[in-house]
N, C-alpha and C positions, 0 to 999 in steps of 0.2 A: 504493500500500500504506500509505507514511504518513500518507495524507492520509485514506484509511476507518479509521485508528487513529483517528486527531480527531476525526472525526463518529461515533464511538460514543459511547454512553449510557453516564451518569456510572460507571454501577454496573460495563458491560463492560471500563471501562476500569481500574476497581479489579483485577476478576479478572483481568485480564493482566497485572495487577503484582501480585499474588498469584501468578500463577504463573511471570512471571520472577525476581521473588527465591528463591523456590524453586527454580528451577533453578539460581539464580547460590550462593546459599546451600550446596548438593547441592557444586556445582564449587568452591566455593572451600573445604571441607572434604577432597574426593578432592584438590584441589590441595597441600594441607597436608600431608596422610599422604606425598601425592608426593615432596614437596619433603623431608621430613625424611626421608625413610625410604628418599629416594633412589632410587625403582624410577618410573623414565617409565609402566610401565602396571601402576602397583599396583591391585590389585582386593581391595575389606573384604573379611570374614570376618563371621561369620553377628551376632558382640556389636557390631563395629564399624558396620557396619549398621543395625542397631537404634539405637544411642546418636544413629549420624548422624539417622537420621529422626527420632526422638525432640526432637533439639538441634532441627532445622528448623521441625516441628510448632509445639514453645518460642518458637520467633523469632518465626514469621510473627502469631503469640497476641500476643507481646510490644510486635511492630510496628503488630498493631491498636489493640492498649488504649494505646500512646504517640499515635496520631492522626495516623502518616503516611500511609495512605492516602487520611487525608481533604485531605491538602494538594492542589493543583494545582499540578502538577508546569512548569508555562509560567511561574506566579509564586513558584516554590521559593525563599522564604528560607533565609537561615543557622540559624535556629529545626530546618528540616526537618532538615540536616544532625548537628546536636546530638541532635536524633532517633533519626536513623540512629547517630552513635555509642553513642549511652545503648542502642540494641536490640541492636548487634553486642557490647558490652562484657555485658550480661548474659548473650547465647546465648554467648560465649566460655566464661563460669564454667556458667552450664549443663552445656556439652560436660565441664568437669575434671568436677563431681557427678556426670551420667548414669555418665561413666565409671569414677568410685570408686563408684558403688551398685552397679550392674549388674558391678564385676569385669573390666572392659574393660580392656585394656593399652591406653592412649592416651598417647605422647609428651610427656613436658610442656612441648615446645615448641609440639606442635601446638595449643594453642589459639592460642596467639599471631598464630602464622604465618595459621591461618584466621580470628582477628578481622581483620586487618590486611587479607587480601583480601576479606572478605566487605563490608567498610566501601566497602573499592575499587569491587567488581561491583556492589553497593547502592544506591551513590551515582552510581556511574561510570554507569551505565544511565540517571539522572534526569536528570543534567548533559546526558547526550548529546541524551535529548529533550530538553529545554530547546533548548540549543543549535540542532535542528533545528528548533521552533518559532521562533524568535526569527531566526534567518538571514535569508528571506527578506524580515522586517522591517525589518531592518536596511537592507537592499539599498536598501529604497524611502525611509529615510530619509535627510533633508538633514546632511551633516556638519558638528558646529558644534564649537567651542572653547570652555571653562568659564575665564573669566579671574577666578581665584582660586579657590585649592587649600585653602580653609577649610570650615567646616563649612556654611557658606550653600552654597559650590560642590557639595561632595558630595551635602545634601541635592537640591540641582538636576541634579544626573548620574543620580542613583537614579530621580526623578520622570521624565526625559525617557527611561531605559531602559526605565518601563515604558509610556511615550505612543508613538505614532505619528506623530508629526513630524519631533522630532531626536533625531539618534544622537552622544554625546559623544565625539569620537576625541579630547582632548586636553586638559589642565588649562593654563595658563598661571599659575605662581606667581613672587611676587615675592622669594623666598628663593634665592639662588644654591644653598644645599645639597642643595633638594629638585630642584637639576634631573637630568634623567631619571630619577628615582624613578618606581615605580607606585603609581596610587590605583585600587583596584576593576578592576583590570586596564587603566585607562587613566593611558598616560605623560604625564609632568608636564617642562613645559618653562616655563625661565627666562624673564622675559619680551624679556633681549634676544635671543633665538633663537625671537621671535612667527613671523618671518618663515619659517624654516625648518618650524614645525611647520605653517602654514597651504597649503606649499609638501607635505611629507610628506604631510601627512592629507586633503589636499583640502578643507580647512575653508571654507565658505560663508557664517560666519555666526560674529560673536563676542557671548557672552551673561555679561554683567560679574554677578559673584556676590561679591559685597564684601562680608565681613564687618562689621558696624558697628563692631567696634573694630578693625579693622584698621591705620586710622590712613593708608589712602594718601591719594595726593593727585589726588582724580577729572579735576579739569580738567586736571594732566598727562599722568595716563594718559588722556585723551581725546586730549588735542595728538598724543604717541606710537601712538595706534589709528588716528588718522584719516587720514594718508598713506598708509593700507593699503588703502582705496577699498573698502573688506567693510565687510557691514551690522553694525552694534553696537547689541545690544541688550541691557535689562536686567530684573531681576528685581524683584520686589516688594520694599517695604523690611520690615525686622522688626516696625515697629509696624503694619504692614496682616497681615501673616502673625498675629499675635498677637492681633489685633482680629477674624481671620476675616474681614475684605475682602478677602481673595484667596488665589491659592496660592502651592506656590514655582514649582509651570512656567508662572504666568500670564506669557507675555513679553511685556514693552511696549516699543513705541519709547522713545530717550532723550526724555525732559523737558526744560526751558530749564532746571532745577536742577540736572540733572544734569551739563548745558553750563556753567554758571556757577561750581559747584565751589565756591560760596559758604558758608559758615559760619550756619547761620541764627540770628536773632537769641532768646536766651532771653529769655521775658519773669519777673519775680518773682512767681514760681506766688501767694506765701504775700500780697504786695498786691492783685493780681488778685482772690484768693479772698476778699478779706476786703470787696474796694467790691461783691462780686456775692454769694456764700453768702447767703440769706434775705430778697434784696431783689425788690422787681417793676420788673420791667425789660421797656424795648421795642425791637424793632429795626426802623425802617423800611427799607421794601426789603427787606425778609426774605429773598424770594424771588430774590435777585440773588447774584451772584458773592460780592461779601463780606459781603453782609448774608446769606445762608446761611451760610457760614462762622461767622461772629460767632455766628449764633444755636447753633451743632455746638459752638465753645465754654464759650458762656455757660452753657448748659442742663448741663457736667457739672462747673459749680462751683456747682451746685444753687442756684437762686435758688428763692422762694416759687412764681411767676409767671413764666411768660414770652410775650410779646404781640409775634407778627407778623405786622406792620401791611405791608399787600401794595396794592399795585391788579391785579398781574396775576393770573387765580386759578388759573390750571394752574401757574403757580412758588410760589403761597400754599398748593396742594394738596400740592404734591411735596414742601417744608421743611417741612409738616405731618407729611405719614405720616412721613416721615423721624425727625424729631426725637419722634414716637410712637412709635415703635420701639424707639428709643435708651433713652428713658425708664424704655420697659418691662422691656427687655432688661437696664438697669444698674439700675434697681429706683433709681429719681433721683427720683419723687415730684415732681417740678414738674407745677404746671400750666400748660397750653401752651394760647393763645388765637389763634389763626386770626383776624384779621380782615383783610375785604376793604373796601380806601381810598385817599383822594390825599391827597397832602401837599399840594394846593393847597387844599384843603377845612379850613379851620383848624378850626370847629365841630364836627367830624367827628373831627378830633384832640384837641380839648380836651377831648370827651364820652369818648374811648377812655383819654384819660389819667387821667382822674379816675374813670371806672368801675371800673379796675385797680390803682387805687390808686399808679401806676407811681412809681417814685425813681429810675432812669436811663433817659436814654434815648439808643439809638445809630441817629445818621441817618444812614442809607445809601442813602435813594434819592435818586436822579440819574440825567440824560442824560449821559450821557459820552463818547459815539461825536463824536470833533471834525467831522469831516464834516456826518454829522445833524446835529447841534445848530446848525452853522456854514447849513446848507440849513433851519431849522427854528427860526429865531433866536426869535420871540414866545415857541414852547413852550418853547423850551432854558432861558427866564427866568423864565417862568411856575416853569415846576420844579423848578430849580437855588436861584434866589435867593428867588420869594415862598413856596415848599415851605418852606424852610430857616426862610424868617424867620415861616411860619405856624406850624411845628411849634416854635418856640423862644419863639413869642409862647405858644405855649398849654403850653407845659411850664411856664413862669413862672406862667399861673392856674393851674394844676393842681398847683402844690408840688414840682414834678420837683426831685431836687436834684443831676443831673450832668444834662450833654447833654454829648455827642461827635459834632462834624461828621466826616466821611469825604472829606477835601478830596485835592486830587491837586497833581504837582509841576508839572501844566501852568496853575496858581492864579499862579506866577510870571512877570512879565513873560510875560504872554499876551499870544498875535496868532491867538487865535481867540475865539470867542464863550463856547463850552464852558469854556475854561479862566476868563476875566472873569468869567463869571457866578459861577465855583466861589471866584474872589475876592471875590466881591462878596459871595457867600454869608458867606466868613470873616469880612470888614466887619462885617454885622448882626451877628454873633456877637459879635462883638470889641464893637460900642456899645451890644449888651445889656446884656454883662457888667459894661460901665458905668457904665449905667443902674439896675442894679438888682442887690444880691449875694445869695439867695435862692436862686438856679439858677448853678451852676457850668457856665460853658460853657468846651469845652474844642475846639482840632480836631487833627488829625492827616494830615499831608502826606506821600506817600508814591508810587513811580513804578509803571511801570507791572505790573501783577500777572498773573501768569502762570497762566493758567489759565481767565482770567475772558472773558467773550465777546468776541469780537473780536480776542482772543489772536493775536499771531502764528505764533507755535511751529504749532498746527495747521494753520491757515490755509498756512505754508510746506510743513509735510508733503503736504496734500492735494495741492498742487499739484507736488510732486515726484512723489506716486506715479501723479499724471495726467500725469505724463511731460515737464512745464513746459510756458511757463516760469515762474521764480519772479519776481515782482515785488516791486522794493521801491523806494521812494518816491526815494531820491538817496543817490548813492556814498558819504558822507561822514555819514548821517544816525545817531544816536545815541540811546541810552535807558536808563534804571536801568532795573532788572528786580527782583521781587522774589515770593514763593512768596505763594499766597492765605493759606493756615495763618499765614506769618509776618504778612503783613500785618494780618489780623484780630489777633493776639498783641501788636502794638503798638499796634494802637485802645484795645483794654481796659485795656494798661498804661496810656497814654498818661488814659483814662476814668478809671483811679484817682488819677494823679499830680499833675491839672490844679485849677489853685486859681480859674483865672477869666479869661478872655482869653486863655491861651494857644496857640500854631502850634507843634504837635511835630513832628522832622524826622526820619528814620532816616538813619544813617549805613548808604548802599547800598551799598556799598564802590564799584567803577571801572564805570562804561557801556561799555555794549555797544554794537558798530558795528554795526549791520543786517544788512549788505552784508555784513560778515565770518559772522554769526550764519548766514546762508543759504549760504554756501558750506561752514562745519561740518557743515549738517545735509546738504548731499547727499553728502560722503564718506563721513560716518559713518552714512546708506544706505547705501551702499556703490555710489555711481555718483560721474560726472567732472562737472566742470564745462565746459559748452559755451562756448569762448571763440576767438574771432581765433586763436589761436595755436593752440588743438587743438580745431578746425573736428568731428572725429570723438567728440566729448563727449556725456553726454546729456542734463546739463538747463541749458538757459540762464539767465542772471541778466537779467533788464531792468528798467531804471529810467524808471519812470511817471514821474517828474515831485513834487515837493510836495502837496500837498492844499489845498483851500482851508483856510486859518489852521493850517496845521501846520509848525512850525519844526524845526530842526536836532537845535539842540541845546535838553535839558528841564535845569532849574534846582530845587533843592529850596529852596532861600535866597532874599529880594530881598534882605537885607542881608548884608554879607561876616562881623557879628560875633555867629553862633551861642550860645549860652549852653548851659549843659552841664545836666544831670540828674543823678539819682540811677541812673539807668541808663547803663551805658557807652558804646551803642549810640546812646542817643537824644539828641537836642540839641530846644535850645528857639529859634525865631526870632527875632531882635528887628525888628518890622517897624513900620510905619506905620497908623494905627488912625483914624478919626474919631469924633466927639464923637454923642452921639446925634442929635442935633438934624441935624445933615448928614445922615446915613445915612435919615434919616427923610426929608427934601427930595428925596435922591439918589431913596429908594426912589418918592414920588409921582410920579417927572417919568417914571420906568420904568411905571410903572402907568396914567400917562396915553398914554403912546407906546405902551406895549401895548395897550390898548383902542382909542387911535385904528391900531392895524396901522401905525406908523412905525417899521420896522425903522432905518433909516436913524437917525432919534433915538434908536431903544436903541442903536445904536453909540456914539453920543454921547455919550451921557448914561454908559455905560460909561468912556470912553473919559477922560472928566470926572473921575470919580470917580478916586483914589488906587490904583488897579489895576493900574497900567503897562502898560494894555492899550495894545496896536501892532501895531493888525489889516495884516497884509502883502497884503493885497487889497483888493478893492471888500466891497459888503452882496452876499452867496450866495445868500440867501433865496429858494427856489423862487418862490415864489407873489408876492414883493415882486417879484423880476426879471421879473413876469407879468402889470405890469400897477399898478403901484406908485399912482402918481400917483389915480386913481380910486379907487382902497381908501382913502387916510389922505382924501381930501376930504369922501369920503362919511361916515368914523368921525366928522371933524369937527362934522360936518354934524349928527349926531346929535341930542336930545334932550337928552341925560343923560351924562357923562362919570362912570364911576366914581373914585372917589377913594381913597387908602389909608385906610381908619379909624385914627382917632388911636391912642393907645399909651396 
């Protein structure tokens, strides 16, 4: 019966609430006379009668031209309700008028009495459908907990009552006074009584709804979530809800920022905006982890210009439309140049800088994967170190007056090939700026960033939800962690503050242990960890072993005595530096060992150099390991040995 109610047509369903308020309307006035007049089966009189149908006619008039019938009664706001009063409070003074025109003896209680139930049978009818639509809903959704009873929470309880996933049986607030208070008819528990309500409510599922000034402290309340072995998830933050990137029921797994409970670093909008506003600017690597990011900033301190320079074109296409969009969207009037290139291609850069007219420029391509680069030694140098020192030789002919490297904290005391060459990179820079003061070079060292390919966070998720096990490289292994947003925020500060030779540091605050970092995230899935002692767990930890050239622990310093900035946050290196004339030797004896394929002598010649490189293995190099000896004879053998052209 309820269910051929539902599948009636919009209109059949109007007229049956046309004609239940009328019935309920009819009965809550016979109930009124009743009640005051005190007779169980009072029956009108010919005026009474009349005034009644009269009143009804009025209402149901009243109730159309207010626009409840046009509500749908499954998503009946508070709006409908305020409806329903505003139409019962006028057919109330209706019923006193009809009754003083028309001559009627009418009680002057009785309107009363009949607005109050006709509000009752009115509403009471809608609720009750409501209620029977939404039941079954209910049934099938997953029971979750809202931890935080702020206005982020409630907006998140309304959105999932009206989804089909989760049903909110419980608020968790961090005020002892609101415990067992009601919100929206759902009770609110302290949060040291999580246990109890997750215990009541059959909760499956905790969904963190924090207000931004809330002021708690996340990596606490994560420590406190996570012995509860229930999945914890969270909601979008305010500046993606206000930007329209998402909603409030978009739920996502927790993030490593959200694990880290870290403070992110401001950078000084008003310097920022003043090295970028009206300049032509490029970003190599566009299309990469931070060099996207960079480019999502730069473009909304509106420069003239902005130029990224790609070699891959499906990541050159996608920071394309993207930042077209952006543009359009904020009415930001930059012009945005797409090009496809290498940084080993110096010609290529020099034509791109000077067409553009560019005056900073932020390099961010690189090999960075330690593995590859470590299996992949000749390109990992070709791209890291003569990239670097192509695009800085031709910022110099082209008038560039900032450059910013994009160096990493594995540039310290390296024992792999990736992180030497990223030092080695710094080198050039460093006897550039030497060399020559016309182009400010500048870099910025910073660990590993979250989000960016090869991420672990992900990486460990997947393999959790494929049931493990999770791998991670050795018990004891460590890492700074740091947000893409923030890190891009320090390159540009870092771009503004830099006078010439500088290595800027972030203060990461304490590393993270791996091993600890994987066992957070499968509790806070909400599963055990498989171990000797509780054999019946679900996901195991195993430790693969090191990597070729991957160390313990990562370093942001070679020197113990940092130098401070203008920013609180950031510090300046005091490190070791060569003269031009070395870097220029170092970089030939690299270019002859790459062209003759002597992996082996790029170690060396690395190894020579002021890097502190302290490779912990042999040469990895696929193709060297494949055959070694026949490749550099034959390179020797050659014709023609390229050479570095002079400077």
């Amino acid at each position: 019966m309820f269910e051929k109610f539902l599948n009636l047509s919009r209109f059949n369903k109007r007229l049956v609430s046309v004609c239940a308020d009328v019935f309920m309307l009819f009965f809550a006035l016979w109930a009124a006379f009743s009640l005051r007049l005190d007779q169980q089966f009072w029956l009108p009189n010919q005026g009474q009668l009349i005034v009644s149908g009269l009143t009804v006619v009025f209402t149901i008039a009243v109730f159309v031209r207010l626009g409840l019938y046009r509500a749908v009664v499954r998503y009946l706001s508070d709006r409908a309700f305020i409806t329903v009063i505003s139409g019962v409070a006028i057919s109330a003074i209706t019923l006193i008028l009809l009754g003083y025109w028309l001559e009627v003896q009418i009680p002057r209680s009785v309107p009363i009495i009949y607005g109050a139930l006709a509000f009752i049978f009115v509403s009471g009818t809608r609720m009750s459908v409501r209620m029977l639509v939404h039941r079954p809903k209910h049934r099938n959704k997953q029971f979750v907990a809202i931890v935080g009873a702020g206005e982020t929470g409630l907006q998140l309880a309304n959105a999932l009552e009206q989804g089909t996933e989760y049903h909110p049986s419980a608020f968790i607030t961090f005020r002892k006074a609101n415990h067992k208070a009601l919100i929206n008819g759902i009770p609110v528990y302290d949060i040291s009584h999580i246990e109890r309500a997750i215990k009541e409510h059959r909760i499956k599922r905790l969904l963190l709804a924090l207000d931004a000034d809330s002021g708690i402290d996340r990596k606490r309340l994560l420590k406190r979530l996570e012995p509860l072995s229930i999945p914890v998830q969270t909601v979008p933050t305010m500046s993606e809800l206000v930007a329209g990137q998402a909603r409030i029921n978009d739920i996502r797994d927790l993030e490593l920022e959200d694990l880290l409970g870290r403070d992110p670093v401001q950078p000084d909008n008003a310097q920022v905006a003043a090295s970028l506003y009206g300049k032509a600017v490029m970003v190599t690597g566009a299309g990469g982890s931070i060099g996207s990011e960079l480019c999502r900033q730069i473009i909304l301190h509106r420069p003239t210009r902005l130029v990224l320079f790609e070699q891959s074109e499906f990541s050159l296409y996608s920071i394309e439309r993207e930042l077209q969009a952006l543009n359009r969207i904020e009415g930001l009037g930059v012009e945005i140049h797409p090009l496809l290139g290498s940084v080993t291609h110096r010609r290529r850069c020099e034509i791109a800088l000077r067409s553009f007219g560019v005056e900073t420029v932020y390099h961010a391509a690189a090999y960075k994967h330690v593995p590859l680069v470590e299996h992949n030694i000749i390109e990992g140098v070709q791209n890291n170190v003569f990239g670097t020192f192509n695009v800085a030789e031709a910022a110099i002919a082209a008038g560039v007056k900032r450059f910013v490297l994009i160096s990493t904290d594995k540039a310290v005391r390296p024992t792999n090939v990736m992180g030497a060459s990223k030092r080695m990179a710094e080198l050039v820079l460093q006897g550039l700026a030497r060399r020559q003061s016309g182009t400010i070079f500048s870099m910025v060292r910073f660990g590993n960033v979250l989000g960016s390919s090869g991420s672990v966070v992900p990486l460990f998720r997947d393999q959790i939800r494929d049931g493990g096990p999770v791998t991670v490289t050795h018990p004891d292994i460590i890492r700074y962690f740091m947000t893409i947003p923030e890190a891009s925020q320090l390159v540009l500060q870092a771009g503004s503050m830099g006078q010439g030779g500088e290595v800027f540091v972030l203060d990461m605050g304490e590393p993270v242990k791996i091993a600890d970092l994987a066992r957070k995230m499968i509790h806070l899935m909400g599963l055990m960890e498989k171990t000797d002692e509780r054999p019946d767990g679900d996901i195991e930890i195993v430790f693969s072993g090191l990597r070729p050239g991957e160390k313990l622990f990562e370093e942001l310093l070679i020197g113990d005595d940092p130098q401070g900035t203008a920013h609180p946050r950031i510090m300046m290196a005091r490190e070791v530096s060569m003269a031009w004339d070395e870097v220029e030797q170092t970089l030939n004896r690299l270019m002859r060992a790459s062209h003759e394929f002597d992996c082996q002598e790029v170690v060396e010649t690395l190894k020579k150099a002021p890097t502190g490189f302290a490779p912990n293995g042999g040469v990895e190099d696929l193709v060297w390991c494949n055959g070694n000896e026949l490749l550099v004879n034959e390179a020797k053998n050659a014709d023609k040995v390229r050479r570095l052209p002079s400077a």
